[in-house]
N, C-alpha and C positions, 0 to 999 in steps of 0.2 A: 889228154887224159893225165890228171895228177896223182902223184901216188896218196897223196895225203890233201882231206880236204878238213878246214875248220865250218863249224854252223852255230852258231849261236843266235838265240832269240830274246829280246827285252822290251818288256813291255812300260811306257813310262807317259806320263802327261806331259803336254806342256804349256806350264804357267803362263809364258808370255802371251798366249792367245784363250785369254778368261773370256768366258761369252756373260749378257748379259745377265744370265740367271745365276753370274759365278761358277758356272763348271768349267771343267778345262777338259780338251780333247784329248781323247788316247790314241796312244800309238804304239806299233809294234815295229821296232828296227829288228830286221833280220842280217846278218853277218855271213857271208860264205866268200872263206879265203880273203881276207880284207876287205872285202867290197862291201857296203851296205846300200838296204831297200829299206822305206821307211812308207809304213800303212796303214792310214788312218781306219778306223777300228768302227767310226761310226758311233759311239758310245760316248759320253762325257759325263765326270766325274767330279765332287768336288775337291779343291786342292786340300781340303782339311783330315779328308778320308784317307789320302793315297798315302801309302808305306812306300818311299824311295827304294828301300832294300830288298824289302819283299816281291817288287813289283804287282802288290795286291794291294785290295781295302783293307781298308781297320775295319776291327767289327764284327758282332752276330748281330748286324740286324740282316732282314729279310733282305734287304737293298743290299748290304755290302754281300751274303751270299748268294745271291744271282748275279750281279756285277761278278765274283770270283769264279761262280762259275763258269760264266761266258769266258772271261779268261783263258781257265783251263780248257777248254773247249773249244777256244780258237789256237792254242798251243797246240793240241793235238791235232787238229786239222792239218796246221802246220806240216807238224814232224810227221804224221803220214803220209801229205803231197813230198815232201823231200825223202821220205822212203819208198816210196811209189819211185820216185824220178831217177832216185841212184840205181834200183832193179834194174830199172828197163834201159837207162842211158850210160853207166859207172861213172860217170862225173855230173856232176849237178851244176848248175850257174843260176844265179839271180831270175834270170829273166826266163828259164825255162819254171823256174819256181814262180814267178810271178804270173807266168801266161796260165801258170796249172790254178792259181790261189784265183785268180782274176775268174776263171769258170766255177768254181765254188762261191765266189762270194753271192752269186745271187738265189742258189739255194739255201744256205747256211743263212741271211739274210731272213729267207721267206719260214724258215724252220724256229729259228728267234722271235719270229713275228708272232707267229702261229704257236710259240710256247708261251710268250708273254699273255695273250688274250683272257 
């Protein structure tokens, strides 16, 4: 048990891996107490949209406000599985955040799916 824990979330592409259509895949590195987890997002983007700083798209088009949305929407996931975890355990670790995020992702998946249609 530590008295003090850090969490940080950043969502970013990456270039090196351009798929043929030109997008690049997103990812979410999660941060707790130095360690990092990094999660593919399932989602790709193109490198000309993406805001380094912002961690979001450029843009009001449709595309870049559903891309931002899902964003926010998987940050809050997020930060709720790690406020779920600190309640019930007072120290959080990667991998209890990961086993929690890991049983979400295939309804939040199926919930995306079913919003897109």
């Amino acid at each position: 048990m530590s008295s003090r824990t850090t969490f940080a979330l950043f969502f970013y592409i990456n270039r090196t891996r351009i798929r043929k259509n030109g997008e690049c895949p997103l990812y979410l590195r999660i941060s707790i107490n130095a360690k990092r987890l990094t999660i593919y997002t399932k989602r790709n983007i193109r490198p000309d949209m993406w805001d380094v700083g912002k961690g979001m798209v450029i843009g009001n088009t449709k595309e870049a406000r559903e891309f931002n949305t899902f964003i926010e929407v998987y940050r809050a996931m997020v930060y709720n599985k790690y406020t779920d975890i600190l309640a019930e355990y007072e120290d959080v670790t990667l991998e209890l955040l990961r086993d929690a995020l890991h049983s979400l992702t295939s309804f939040y998946t199926r919930m995306f799916q079913y919003w897109n249609k």
